[in-house]
C-alpha positions as CSV (number, residue, x, y, z in Angstrom):
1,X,-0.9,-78.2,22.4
2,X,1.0,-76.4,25.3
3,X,2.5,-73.0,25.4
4,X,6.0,-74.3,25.2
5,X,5.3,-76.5,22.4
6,X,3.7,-73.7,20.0
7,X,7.1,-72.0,20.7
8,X,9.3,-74.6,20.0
9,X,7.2,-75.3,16.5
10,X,7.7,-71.0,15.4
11,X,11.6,-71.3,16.1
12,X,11.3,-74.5,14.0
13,X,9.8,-72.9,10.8
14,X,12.0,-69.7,11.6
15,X,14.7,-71.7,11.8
16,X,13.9,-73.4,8.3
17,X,12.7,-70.3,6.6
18,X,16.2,-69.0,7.2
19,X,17.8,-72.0,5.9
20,X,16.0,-72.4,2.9
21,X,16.2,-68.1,2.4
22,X,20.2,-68.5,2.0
23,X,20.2,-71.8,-0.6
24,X,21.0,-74.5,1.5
25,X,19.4,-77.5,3.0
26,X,17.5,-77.8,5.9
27,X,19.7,-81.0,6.7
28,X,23.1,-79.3,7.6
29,X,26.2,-80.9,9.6
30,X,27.4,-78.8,12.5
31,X,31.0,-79.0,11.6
32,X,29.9,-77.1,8.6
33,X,28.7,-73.8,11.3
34,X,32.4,-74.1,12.5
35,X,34.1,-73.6,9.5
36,X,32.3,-70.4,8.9
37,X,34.8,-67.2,9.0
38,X,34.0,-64.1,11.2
39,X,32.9,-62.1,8.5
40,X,30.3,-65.0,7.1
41,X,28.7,-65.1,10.2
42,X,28.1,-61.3,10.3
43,X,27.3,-60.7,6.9
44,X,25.9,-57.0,7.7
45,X,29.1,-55.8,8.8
46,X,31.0,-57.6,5.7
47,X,28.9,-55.5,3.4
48,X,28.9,-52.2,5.6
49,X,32.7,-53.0,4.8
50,X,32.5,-53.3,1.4
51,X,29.8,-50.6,0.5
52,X,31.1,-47.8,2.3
53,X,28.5,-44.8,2.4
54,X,29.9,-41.7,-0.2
55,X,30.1,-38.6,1.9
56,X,28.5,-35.2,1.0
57,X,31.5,-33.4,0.0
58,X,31.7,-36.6,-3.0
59,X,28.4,-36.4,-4.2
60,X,28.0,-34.6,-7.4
61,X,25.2,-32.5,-7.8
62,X,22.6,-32.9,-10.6
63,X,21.9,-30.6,-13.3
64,X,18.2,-30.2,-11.2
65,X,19.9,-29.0,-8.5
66,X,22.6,-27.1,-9.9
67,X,19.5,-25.4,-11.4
68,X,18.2,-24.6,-8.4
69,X,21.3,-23.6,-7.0
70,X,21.8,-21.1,-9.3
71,X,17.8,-19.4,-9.2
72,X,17.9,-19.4,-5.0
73,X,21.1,-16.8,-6.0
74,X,18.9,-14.0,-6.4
75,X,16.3,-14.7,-4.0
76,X,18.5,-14.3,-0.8
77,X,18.3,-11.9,1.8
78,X,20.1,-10.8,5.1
79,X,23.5,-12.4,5.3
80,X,25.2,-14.2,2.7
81,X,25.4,-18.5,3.2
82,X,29.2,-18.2,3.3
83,X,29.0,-16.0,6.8
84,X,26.1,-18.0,8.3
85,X,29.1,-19.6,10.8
86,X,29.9,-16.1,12.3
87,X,26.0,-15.3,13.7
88,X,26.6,-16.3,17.1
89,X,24.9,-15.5,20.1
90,X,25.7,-15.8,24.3
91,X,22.8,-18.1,25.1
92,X,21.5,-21.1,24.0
93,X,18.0,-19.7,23.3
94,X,19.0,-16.9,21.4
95,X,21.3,-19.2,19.1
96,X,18.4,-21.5,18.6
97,X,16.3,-18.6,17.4
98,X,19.2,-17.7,15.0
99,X,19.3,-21.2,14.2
100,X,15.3,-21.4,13.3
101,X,15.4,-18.2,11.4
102,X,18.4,-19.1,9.0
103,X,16.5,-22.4,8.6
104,X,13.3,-20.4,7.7
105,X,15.0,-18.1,5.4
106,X,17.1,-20.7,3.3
107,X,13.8,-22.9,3.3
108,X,11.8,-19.9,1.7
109,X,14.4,-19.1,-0.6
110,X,14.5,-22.7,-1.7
111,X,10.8,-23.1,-1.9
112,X,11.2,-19.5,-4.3
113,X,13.5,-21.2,-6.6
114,X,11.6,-24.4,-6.9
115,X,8.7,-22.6,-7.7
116,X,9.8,-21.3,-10.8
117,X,9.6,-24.2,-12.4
118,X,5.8,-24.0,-12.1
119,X,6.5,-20.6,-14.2
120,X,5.2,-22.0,-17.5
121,X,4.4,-18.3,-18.9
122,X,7.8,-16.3,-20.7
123,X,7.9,-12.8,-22.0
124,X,8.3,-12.4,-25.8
125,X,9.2,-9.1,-28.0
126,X,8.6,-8.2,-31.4
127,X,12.0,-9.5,-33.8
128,X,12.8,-7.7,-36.8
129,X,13.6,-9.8,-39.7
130,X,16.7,-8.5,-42.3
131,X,16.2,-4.5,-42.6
132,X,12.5,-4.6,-40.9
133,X,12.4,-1.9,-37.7
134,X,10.1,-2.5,-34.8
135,X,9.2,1.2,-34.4
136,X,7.8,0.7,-37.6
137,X,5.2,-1.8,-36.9
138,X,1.8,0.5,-36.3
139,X,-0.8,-0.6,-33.5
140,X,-3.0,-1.6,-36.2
141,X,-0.8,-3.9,-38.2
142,X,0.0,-5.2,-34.5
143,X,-4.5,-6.0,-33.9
144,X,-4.5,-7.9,-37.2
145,X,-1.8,-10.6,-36.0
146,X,-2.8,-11.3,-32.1
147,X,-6.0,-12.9,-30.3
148,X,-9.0,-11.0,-29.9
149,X,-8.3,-10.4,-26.3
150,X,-5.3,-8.5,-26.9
151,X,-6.8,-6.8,-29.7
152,X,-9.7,-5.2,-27.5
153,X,-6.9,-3.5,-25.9
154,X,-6.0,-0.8,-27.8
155,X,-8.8,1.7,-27.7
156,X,-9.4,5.6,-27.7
157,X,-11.6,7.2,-25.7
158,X,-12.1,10.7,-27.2
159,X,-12.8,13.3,-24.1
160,X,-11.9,16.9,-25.3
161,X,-13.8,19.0,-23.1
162,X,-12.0,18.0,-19.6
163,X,-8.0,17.4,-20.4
164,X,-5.4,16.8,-20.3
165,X,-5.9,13.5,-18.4
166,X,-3.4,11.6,-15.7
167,X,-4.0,8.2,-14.9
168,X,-3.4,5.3,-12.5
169,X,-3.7,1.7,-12.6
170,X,-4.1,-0.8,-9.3
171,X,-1.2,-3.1,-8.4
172,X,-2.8,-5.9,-9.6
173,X,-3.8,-4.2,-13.2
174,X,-7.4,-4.5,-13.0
175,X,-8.5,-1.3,-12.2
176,X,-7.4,2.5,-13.5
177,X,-8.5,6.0,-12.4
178,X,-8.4,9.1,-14.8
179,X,-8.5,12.4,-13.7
180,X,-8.6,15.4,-16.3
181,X,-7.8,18.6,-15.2
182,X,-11.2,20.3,-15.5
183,X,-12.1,18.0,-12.7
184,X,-13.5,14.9,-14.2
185,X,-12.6,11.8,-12.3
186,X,-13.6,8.0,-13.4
187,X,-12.5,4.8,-12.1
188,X,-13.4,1.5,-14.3
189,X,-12.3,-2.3,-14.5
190,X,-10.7,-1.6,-18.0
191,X,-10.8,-4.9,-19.0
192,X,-14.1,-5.7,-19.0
193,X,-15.3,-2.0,-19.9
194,X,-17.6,-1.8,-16.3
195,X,-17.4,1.9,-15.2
196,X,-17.2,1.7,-11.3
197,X,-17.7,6.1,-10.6
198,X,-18.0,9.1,-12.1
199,X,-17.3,12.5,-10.8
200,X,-17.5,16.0,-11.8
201,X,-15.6,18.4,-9.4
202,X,-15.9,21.4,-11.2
203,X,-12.2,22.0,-9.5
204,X,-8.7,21.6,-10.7
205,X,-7.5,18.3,-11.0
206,X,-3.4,18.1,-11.0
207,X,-3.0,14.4,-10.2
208,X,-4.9,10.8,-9.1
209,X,-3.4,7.7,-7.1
210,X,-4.9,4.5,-6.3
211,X,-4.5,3.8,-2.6
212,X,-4.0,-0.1,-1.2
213,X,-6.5,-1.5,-4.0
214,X,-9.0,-0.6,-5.5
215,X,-11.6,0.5,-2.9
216,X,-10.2,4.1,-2.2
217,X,-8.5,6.7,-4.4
218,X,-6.7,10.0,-3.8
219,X,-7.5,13.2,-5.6
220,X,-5.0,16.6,-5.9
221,X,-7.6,19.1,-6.5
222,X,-6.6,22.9,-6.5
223,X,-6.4,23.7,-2.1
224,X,-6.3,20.0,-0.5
225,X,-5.8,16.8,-1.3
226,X,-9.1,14.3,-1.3
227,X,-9.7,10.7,-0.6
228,X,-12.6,9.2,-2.3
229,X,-14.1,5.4,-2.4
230,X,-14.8,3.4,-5.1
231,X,-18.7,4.8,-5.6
232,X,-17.5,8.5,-5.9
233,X,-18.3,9.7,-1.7
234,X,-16.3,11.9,-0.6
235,X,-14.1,10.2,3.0
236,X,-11.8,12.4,3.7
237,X,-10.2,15.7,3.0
238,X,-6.6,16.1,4.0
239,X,-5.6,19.8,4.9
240,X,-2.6,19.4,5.4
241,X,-1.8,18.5,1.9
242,X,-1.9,22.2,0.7
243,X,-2.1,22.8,-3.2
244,X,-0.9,19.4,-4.4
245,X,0.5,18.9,-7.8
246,X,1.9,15.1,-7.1
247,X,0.8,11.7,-4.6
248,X,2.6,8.7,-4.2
249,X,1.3,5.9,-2.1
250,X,3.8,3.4,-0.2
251,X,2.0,0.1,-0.3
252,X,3.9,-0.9,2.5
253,X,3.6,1.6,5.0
254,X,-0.1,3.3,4.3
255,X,1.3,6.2,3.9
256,X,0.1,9.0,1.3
257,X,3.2,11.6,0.3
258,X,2.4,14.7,-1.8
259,X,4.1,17.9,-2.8
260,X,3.3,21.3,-4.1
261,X,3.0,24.5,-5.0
262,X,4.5,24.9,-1.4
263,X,7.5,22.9,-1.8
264,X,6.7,20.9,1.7
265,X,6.9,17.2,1.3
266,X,3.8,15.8,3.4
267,X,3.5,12.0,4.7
268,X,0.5,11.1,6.1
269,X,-0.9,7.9,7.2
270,X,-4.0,7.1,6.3
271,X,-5.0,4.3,9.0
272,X,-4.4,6.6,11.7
273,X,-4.9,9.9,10.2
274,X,-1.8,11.8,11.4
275,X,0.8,13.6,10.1
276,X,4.5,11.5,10.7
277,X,6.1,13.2,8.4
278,X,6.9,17.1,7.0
279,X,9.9,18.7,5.4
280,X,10.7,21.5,3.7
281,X,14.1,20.7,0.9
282,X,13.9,25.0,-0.3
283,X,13.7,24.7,-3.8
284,X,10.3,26.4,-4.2
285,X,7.2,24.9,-6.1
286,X,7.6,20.9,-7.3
287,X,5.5,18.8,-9.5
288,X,7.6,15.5,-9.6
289,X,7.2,13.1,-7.2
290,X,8.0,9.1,-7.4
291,X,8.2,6.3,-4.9
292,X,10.6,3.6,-4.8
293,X,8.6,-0.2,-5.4
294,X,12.1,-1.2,-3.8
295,X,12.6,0.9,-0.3
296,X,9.8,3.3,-0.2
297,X,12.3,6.4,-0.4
298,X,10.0,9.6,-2.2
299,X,12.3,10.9,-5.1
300,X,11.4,14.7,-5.9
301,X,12.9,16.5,-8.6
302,X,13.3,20.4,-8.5
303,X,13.5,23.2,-10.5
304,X,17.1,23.8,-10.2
305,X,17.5,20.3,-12.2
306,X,18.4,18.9,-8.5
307,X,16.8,15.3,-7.5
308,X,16.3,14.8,-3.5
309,X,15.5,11.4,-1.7
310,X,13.4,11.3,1.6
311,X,12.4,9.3,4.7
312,X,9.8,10.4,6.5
313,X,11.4,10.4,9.8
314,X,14.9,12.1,8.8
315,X,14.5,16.2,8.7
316,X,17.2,16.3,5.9
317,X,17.2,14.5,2.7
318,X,19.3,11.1,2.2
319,X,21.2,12.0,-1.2
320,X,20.9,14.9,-3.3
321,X,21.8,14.2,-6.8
322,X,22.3,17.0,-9.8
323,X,20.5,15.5,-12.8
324,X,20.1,18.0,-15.2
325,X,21.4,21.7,-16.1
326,X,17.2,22.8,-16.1
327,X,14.2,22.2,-14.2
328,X,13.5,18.1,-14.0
329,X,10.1,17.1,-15.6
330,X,9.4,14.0,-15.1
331,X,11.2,10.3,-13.2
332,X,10.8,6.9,-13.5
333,X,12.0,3.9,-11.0
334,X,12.1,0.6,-11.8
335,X,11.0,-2.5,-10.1
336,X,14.5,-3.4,-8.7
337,X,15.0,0.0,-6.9
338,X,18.5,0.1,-9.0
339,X,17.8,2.4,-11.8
340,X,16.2,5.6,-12.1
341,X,15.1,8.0,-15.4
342,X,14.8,11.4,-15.2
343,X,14.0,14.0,-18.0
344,X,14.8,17.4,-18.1
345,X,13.9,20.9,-19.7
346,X,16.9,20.5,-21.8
347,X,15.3,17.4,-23.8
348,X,17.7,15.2,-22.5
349,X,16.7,11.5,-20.6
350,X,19.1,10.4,-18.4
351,X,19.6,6.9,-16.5
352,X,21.0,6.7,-13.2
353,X,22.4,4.0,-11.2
354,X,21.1,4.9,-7.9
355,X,23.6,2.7,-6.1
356,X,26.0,4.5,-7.2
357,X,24.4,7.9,-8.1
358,X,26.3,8.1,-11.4
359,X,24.6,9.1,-15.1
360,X,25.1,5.5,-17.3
361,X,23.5,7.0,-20.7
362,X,21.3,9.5,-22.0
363,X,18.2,9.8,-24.7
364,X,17.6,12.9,-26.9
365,X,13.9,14.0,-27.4
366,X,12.9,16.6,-29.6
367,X,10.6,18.2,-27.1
368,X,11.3,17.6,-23.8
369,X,9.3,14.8,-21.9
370,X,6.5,15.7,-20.1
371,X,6.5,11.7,-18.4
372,X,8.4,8.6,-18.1
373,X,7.6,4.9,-17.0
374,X,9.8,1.7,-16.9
375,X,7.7,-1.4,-17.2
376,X,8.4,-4.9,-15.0
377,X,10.5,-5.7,-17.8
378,X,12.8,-3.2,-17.8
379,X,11.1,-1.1,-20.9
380,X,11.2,2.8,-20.4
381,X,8.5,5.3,-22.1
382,X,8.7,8.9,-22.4
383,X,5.8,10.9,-23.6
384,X,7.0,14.1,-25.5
385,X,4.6,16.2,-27.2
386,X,2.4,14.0,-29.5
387,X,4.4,11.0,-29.5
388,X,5.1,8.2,-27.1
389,X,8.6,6.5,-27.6
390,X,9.4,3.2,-25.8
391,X,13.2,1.7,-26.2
392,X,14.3,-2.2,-25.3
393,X,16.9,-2.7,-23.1
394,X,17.4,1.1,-22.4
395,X,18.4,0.6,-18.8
396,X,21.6,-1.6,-19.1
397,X,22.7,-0.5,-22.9
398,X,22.9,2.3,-25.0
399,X,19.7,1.6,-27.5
400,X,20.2,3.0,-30.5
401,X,16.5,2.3,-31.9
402,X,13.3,2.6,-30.4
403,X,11.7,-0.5,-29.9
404,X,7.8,0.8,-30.3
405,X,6.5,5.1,-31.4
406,X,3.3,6.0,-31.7
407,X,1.7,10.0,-32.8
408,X,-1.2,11.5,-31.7
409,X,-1.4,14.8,-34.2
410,X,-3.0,17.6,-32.0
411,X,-2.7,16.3,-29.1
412,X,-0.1,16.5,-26.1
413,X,0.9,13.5,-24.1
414,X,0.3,14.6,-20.3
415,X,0.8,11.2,-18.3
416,X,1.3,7.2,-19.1
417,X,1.8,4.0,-17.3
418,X,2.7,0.7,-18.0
419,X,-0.3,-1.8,-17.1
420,X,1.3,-4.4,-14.9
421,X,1.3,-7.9,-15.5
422,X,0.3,-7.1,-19.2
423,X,1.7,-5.7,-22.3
424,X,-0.2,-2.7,-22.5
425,X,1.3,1.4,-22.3
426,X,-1.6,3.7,-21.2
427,X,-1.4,7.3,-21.7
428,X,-3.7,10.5,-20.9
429,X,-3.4,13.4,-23.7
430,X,-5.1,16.6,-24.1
431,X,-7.7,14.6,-25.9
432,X,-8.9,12.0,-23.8
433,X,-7.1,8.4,-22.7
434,X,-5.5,5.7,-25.0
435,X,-3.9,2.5,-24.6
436,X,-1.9,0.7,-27.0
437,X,0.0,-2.9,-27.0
438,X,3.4,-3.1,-26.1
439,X,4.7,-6.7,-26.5
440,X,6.7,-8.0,-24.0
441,X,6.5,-5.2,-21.0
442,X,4.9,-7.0,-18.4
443,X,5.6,-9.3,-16.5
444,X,4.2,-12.9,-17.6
445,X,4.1,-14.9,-14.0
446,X,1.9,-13.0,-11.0
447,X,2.5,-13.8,-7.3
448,X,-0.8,-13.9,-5.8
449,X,0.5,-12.7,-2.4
450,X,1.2,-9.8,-3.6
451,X,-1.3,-8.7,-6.7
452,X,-3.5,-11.0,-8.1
453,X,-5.2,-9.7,-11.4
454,X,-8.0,-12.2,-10.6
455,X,-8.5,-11.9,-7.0
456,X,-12.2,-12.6,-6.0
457,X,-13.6,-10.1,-3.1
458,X,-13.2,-12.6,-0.4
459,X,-9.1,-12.9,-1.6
460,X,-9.5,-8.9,-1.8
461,X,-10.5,-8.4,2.1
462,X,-8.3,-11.1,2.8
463,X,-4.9,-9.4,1.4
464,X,-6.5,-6.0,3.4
465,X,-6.2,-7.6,6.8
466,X,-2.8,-9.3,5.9
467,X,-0.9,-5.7,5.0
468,X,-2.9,-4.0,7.8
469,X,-1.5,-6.5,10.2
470,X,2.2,-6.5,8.4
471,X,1.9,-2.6,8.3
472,X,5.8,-1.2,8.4
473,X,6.7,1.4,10.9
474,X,8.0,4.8,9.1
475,X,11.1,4.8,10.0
476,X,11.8,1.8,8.1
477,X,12.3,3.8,5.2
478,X,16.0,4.1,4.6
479,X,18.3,3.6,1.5
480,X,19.3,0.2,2.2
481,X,16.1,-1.8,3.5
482,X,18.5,-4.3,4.9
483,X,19.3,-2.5,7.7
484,X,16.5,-3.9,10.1
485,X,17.5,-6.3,12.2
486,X,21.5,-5.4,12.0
487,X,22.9,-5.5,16.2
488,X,26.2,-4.1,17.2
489,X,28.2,-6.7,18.6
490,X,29.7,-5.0,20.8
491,X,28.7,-4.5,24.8
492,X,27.9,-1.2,26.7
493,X,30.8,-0.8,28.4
494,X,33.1,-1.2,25.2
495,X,31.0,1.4,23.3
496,X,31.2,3.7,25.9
497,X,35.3,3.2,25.8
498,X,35.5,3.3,22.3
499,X,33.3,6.5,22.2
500,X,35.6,8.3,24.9
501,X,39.2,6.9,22.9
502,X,37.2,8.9,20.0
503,X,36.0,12.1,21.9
504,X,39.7,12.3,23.2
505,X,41.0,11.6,19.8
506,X,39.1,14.6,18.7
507,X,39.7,16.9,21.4
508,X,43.4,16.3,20.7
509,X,43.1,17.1,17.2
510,X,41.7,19.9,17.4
511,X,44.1,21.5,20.4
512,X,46.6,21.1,18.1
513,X,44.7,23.0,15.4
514,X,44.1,25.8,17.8
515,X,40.3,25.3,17.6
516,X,40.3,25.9,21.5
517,X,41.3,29.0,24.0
518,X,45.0,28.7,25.3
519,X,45.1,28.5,29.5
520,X,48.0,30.4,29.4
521,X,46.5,33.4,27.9
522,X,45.2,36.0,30.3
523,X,42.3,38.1,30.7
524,X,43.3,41.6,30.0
525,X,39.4,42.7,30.8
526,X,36.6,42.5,33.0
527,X,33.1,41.7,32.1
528,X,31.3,40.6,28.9
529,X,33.8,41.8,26.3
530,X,37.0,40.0,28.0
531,X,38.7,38.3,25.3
532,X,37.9,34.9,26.6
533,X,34.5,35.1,26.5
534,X,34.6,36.9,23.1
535,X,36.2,33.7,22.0
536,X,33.5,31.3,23.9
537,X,31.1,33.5,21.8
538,X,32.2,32.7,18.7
539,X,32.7,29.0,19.0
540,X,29.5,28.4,20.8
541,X,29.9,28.2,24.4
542,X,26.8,26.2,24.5
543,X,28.5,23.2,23.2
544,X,29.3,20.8,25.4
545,X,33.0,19.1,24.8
546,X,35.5,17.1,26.5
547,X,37.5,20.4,27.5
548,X,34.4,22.0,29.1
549,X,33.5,18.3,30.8
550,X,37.2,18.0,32.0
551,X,37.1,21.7,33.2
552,X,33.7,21.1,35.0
553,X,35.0,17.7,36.8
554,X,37.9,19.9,38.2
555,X,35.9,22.8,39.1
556,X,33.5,20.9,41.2
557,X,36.7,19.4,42.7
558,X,37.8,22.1,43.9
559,X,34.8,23.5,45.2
560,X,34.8,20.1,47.5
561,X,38.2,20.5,48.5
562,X,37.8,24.2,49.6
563,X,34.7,23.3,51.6
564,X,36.7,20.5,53.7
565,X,39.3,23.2,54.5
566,X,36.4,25.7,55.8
567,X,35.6,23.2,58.1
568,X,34.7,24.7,61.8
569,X,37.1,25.3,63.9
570,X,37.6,23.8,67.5
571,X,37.3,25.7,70.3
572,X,40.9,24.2,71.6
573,X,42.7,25.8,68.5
574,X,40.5,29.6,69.2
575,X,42.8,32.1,71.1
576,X,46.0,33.9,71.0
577,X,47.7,30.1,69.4
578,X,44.9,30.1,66.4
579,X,47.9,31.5,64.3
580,X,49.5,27.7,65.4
581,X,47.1,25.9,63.9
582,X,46.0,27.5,61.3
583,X,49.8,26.9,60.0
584,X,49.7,23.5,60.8
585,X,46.4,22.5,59.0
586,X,47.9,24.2,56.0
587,X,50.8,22.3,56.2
């Protein structure tokens, strides 16, 4: 069979299929294809017509993704969805990079709320039932009832001889670091009960900090402040760091912040090894020191009751707020950044909204607390004398209970943390270190990127070379973290316009205040003591303002002007007619 005739056969049995795909007869009249309407011969556009595609705006959302909707609200960052329309740029390539990174950043804060449904872990706290109290319920009532795990975690380890103890736990949990003050230091994997170092200093201890993770550790010991790795040898002693009494580590930035017996604030960075950072605030000797988990900003309370917040970069502090009436003891941030507790010599424990730098309630304690903590959860601790008091919900409301109390008799609470990513409140006394159970203070669902209690050693020098690489300049550490990236719209040539409208704005204001010297007055004196330059004295001459550049401009004017006039003279206008032209060049 030809070519032609294999054709002809496939339109045949196309041809047929058709027919016998819509219900009718292979045998068909022609007359029947002329009585077919427009729309029967196009049926695709006939049901385009009909079935008519719903547009976005009609579509109804889900209750998935109103879900979802509602979780991406509080993972957004930068500029709110309802302004993305005004980010606009000059080119083309620059508005495509806008374009890409607003894509980026809603796809990451969709892929964050999505995630959560992967979340299967939720917080619970202890319920009282009828007149029952929480603060009631004793550690050892609380072993009986939970899993042997949990159980194992309340412990006591009695060490007399070298308190009182301060301690320090790893971001992930795993790890914590004592110090007593008698100079015995110890790191351990607390969970398993494996000791990792031991050290006797036979020095003053004042405080311990774990640095990045767990491989390196910072030690305030009585002259200078000591970095150490995790098998006790001594790396590096920082001199600078003179009589510590309190480190903070920002995670962030690799930088190691103490104060002291001094009163100097110190930022050092320990990949480098320099100094970028030293200020004096002038309130003598301080021993409270916190970091912000939020922006990074050191918070250091004083003995005047007064609470400073520093950059390292800026000279002078960023707020200064009064929180108490007597020297500050101790301060505690939480997780958000939003809400800070500070205790005081007068017993008190105040909450601040740091936003707004305003007192939202206060705790009474018998004594007056010698440490505070807020957990993930929003639980805050305070350690006074013997006892440890935690209240629920202390941040946002007024409790009126606690929510857990424990007593040590003879001993004195020096220091606790909250364990992260577990229920678990340790604390260093005078007598050693305990831990007891706390249910519902950590929080239940870990992101490995940032601390993974059950990181392996490869994952561990992994998440090293990741921060070292996303290591944060120091002077991104302002109040409002969102400031990065932020460009003024405006050109040169207008800021430079809008910046003389001010300076003139100014100058004008203050003429009129008499803040400047009258032309019209005269000098009644010659040299130094004229009453001009009595007056340039004492509003510092050395300032330069819009009168003295105005005056300048005019002088140098001048100057130019005379010059042209003391031009040489020709010899044609020398002799007895000089007088001539001399009048007529004047003229």
């Amino acid at each position: 069979m030809t070519g032609l005739g294999k054709l002809a056969d496939r339109e045949t049995d196309a041809a047929l299929g058709g027919a016998f795909a819509k219900g009718s007869t292979a045998h068909t009249h022609p007359a029947d294809d002329i009585a077919l309407s427009d729309d029967e011969k196009h049926p695709r556009a006939l049901s385009d017509s009909k079935t008519k595609k719903p547009k976005d705006k009609d579509i109804k959302p889900d209750a998935v993704t109103l879900d979802i909707q509602k979780r991406s609200e509080k993972y957004q960052r930068g500029t709110p969805a309802k302004q993305k329309g005004k980010e606009k740029a000059r080119s083309k390539t620059a508005q495509a990079k806008l374009t890409h990174a607003r894509n980026q950043r809603d796809a990451a804060v969709l892929e964050a709320a999505r995630s959560e449904a992967l979340l299967t872990e939720e917080s619970g706290f202890m319920e009282a039932e009828h007149m029952e109290r929480t603060y009631k319920v004793t550690q050892k009532d609380l072993a009986s009832h939970v899993d042997i795990s949990s159980a194992a975690k309340i412990f006591d380890l009695s060490l007399p001889d070298f308190g009182p103890y301060s301690l320090s736990y790893t971001p992930n949990g795993r790890h914590m670091l004592i110090g007593g003050r008698k100079g015995h230091i110890a790191c351990m994997n607390w969970r398993s009960g494996k000791l990792g170092c031991e050290l006797h200093l036979r020095e003053t201890v004042r405080d311990v900090c774990w640095l990045h993770n767990d491989q390196l550790f910072a030690v305030a010991q009585k002259k200078h402040a000591f970095i150490y790795d995790h098998t006790g040898a001594e790396v590096h002693c920082l001199q600078k760091h003179i009589e510590p009494t309190a480190l903070g580590f920002l995670p962030y930035h690799f930088l190691l912040a103490s104060t002291g017996m001094t009163g100097r604030l110190v930022y050092q960075d320990i990949t480098e090894g320099k100094v970028v950072g030293e200020h004096k605030p002038g309130y003598g000797p301080t021993h409270v020191l916190e970091v912000s988990p939020y922006n990074a900003v050191v918070h250091m309370g004083h003995a005047n009751g007064v609470v400073t917040l520093w950059s390292p970069q800026q000279s002078l502090p960023l707020a200064k707020i009064l929180c108490h009436k007597g020297p500050v003891q101790a301060m505690a941030i939480d997780s958000t950044g939003k809400h800070v507790a500070t205790s005081g010599l007068d017993g008190r424990v105040k909450v601040w909204d740091i936003r707004m730098f305003r007192s939202l309630h206060e705790y009474t304690t018998l004594r007056p607390a010698q440490s505070l903590d807020i957990s993930q959860r929003g639980l805050l601790a305070a350690g006074w004398g013997p006892n440890v008091t935690v209240w629920k919900d202390a941040l946002t409301t007024q409790a009126t209970d606690p929510y857990m109390r424990r007593q040590l008799p003879g001993s004195t609470i020096s220091d606790l943390k909250f364990v992260p990513y577990d229920d678990v409140l340790g604390y260093g006394h005078s007598a050693g270190i305990s831990s007891m159970v706390v249910p519902g203070a950590g929080e239940p669902n870990f992101d490995a990127f940032v601390a993974n209690p059950f990181e392996t050693r490869k994952q561990r020098q992994e998440s090293e070379v990741k921060s070292l690489l996303d290591k944060l300049a120091p002077d991104t550490v302002q109040l409002d973290p969102m400031f990065i990236g932020r460009i003024d719209p405006r050109s040169y040539s207008q800021r430079q316009h809008n910046r003389l409208v001010d300076a003139r704005d100014e100058y004008s204001k203050n003429k009129a205040d008499g803040k400047y010297v009258d032309n019209n007055v005269k000098n009644k004196m010659k040299g130094r003591n004229s009453t001009a330059k009595r007056f340039n004295r004492k509003r510092q001459s050395n300032v330069v303002d819009l009168k003295k550049v105005l005056e300048m401009e005019k002088l140098e004017r001048e100057m130019r002007e005379t010059d042209t006039k003391r031009r040489k003279v020709p010899e044609q206008e020398q002799g007895a007619l000089s007088k001539f032209y001399a009048e007529r060049r004047n003229e």
